[in-house]
C-alpha positions in Angstrom: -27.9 25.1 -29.2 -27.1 28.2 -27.0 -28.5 26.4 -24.2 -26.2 23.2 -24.3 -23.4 25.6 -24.7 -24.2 27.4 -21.9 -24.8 24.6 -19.5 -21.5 22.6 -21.0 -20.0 26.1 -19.9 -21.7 26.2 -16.5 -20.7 22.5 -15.9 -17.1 23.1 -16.9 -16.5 26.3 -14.6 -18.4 23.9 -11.8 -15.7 21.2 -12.2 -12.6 23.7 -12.3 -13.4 23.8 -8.3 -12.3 20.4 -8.5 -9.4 19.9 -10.4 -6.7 19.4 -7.6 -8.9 16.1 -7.1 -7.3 14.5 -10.3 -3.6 15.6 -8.9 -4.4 14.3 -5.4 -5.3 11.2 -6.9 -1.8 10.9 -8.9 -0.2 11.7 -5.7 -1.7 9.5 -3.3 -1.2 7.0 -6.6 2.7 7.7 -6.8 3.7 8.4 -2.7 3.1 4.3 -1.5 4.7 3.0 -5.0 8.1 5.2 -4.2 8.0 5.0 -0.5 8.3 1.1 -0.8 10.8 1.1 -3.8 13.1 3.9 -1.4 12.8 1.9 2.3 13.4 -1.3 0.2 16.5 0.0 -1.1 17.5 1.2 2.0 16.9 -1.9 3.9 19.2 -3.9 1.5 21.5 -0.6 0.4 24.5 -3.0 0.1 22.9 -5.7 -2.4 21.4 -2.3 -4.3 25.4 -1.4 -5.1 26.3 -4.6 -5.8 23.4 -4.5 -8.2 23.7 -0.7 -9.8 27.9 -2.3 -10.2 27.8 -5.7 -11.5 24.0 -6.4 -12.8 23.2 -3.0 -14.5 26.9 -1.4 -15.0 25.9 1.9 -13.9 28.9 4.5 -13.2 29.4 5.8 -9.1 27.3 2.7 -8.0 27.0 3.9 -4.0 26.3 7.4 -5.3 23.8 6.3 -8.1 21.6 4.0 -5.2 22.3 6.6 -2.6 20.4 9.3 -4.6 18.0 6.5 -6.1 17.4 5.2 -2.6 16.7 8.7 -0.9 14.6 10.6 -4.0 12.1 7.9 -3.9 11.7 8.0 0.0 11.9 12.1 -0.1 9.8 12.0 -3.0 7.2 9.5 -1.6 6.9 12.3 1.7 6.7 15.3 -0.5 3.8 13.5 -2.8 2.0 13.3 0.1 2.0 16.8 1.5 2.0 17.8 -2.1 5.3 20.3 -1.3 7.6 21.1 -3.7 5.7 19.0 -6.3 7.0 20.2 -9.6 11.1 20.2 -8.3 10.7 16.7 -6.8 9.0 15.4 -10.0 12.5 16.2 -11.5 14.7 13.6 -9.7 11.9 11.1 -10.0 11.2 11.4 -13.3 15.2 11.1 -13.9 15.1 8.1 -11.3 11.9 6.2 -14.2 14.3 7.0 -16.8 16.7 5.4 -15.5 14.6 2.6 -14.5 13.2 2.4 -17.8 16.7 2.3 -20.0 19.2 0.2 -18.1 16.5 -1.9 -16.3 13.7 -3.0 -18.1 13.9 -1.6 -22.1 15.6 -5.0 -23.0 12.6 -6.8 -22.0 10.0 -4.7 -24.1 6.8 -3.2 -23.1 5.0 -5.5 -20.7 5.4 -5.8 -17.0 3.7 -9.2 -17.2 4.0 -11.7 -19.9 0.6 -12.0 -21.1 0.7 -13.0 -24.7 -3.1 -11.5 -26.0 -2.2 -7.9 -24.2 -0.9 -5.2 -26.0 2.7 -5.2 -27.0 3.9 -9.0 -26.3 7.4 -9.7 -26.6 8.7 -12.8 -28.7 8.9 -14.4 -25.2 5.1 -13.9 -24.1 3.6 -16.8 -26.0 6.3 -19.3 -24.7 5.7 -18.0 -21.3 2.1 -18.3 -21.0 2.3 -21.5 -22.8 5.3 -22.8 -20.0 2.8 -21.5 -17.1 -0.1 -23.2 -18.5 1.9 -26.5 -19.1 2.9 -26.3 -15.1 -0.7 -25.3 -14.1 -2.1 -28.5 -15.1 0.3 -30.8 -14.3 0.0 -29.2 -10.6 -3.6 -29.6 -11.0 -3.2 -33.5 -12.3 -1.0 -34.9 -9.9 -1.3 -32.4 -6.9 -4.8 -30.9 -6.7 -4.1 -29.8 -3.1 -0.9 -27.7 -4.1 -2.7 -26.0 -7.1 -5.5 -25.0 -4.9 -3.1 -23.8 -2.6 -1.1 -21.6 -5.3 -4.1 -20.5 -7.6 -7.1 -20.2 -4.5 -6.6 -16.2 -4.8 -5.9 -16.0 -8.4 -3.8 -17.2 -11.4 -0.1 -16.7 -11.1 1.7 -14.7 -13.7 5.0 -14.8 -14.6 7.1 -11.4 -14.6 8.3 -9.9 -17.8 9.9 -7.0 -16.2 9.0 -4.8 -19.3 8.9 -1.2 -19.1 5.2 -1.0 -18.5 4.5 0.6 -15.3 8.4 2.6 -15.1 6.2 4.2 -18.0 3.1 4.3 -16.5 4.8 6.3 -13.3 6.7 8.7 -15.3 3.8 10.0 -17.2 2.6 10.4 -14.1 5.0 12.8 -12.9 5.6 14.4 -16.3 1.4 15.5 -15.2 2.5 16.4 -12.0 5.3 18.2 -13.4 3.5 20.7 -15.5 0.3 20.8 -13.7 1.9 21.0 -9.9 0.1 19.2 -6.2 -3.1 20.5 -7.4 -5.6 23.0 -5.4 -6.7 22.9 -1.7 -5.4 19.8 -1.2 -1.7 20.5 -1.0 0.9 22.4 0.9 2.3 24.3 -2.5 -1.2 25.3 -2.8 -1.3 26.8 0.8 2.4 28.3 0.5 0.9 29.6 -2.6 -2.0 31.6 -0.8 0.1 32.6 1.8 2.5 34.4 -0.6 -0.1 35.8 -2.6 -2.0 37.5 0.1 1.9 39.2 1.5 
């Protein structure tokens, strides 16, 4: 028994050399996912105000997409270099809340309708059902078109839940308390730096 202790122990100090791998892998997970959302936002800032005003009522509708817009593109940079980790995780994680409540929490759980996952809303049966229906009458009466459509997979139809809003912000909340994560990461560096002055 002492001897799978101690080589459970030996194996455990051996991986702690490598546990800024897991946050590198969150950031390099997170960075692409908010540098599209922010450059997106930024390339149609007008429709985003109309949006954050008339679709999702939101109060201060330039200044809500203005800091929306430029905390995911900020963030996105500072993910990368793993800089300031645990401050930007703040206005990010406050950027998937907001996501998550006026955005997708009337739709439920699931980003896509998918009625034997977990969590379906009362509209995932109807929808698979719908997509199905379509599917084969494509197939039926234009086989060309359906191969065209389905040759690199199934289509799904968008539920919009707050699945991966979630996903993201658990994310952070890891980044968050852990911080960028060793060697791999300029807080880790700064760190060093200071420590050694």
């Amino acid at each position: 028994m002492n001897k799978i202790v101690s080589l459970y122990q030996k194996t455990v100090d051996y991986l702690h050399h490598a546990d800024g791998l897991p946050l590198l892998a969150l950031r390099l997970y997170l960075a692409p996912i908010f540098w599209i959302a922010g450059t997106n936002k930024l390339a149609h800032f007008d429709d985003i105000v109309m949006w954050f005003e008339h679709g999702l009522a939101l109060p201060f509708p330039w200044l809500m997409a203005a800091l929306a817009t430029w905390t995911e593109i900020i963030g996105a940079v500072l993910l990368m270099a793993g800089m300031g980790i645990r401050l930007i995780s703040i206005p990010l994680t406050i950027t998937m809340l907001v996501a998550i409540f006026a955005v997708h929490w009337p739709h439920g759980w699931q980003a896509i309708a998918d009625p034997g996952s977990f969590a379906p809303n009362e509209h995932a049966a109807e929808a698979a059902k719908r997509e199905n229906g379509f599917l084969g009458w494509l197939k039926s009466n234009h086989p060309g078109r359906y191969h065209y459509i389905t040759e690199f997979g199934k289509p799904v139809i968008l539920n919009n839940g707050i699945e991966f809003a979630a996903t993201y912000l658990a994310m952070l909340l890891v980044l968050f308390f852990q911080g960028a994560g060793r060697y791999v990461s300029v807080d880790y560096c700064l760190g060093r730096t200071l420590l050694k002055k």
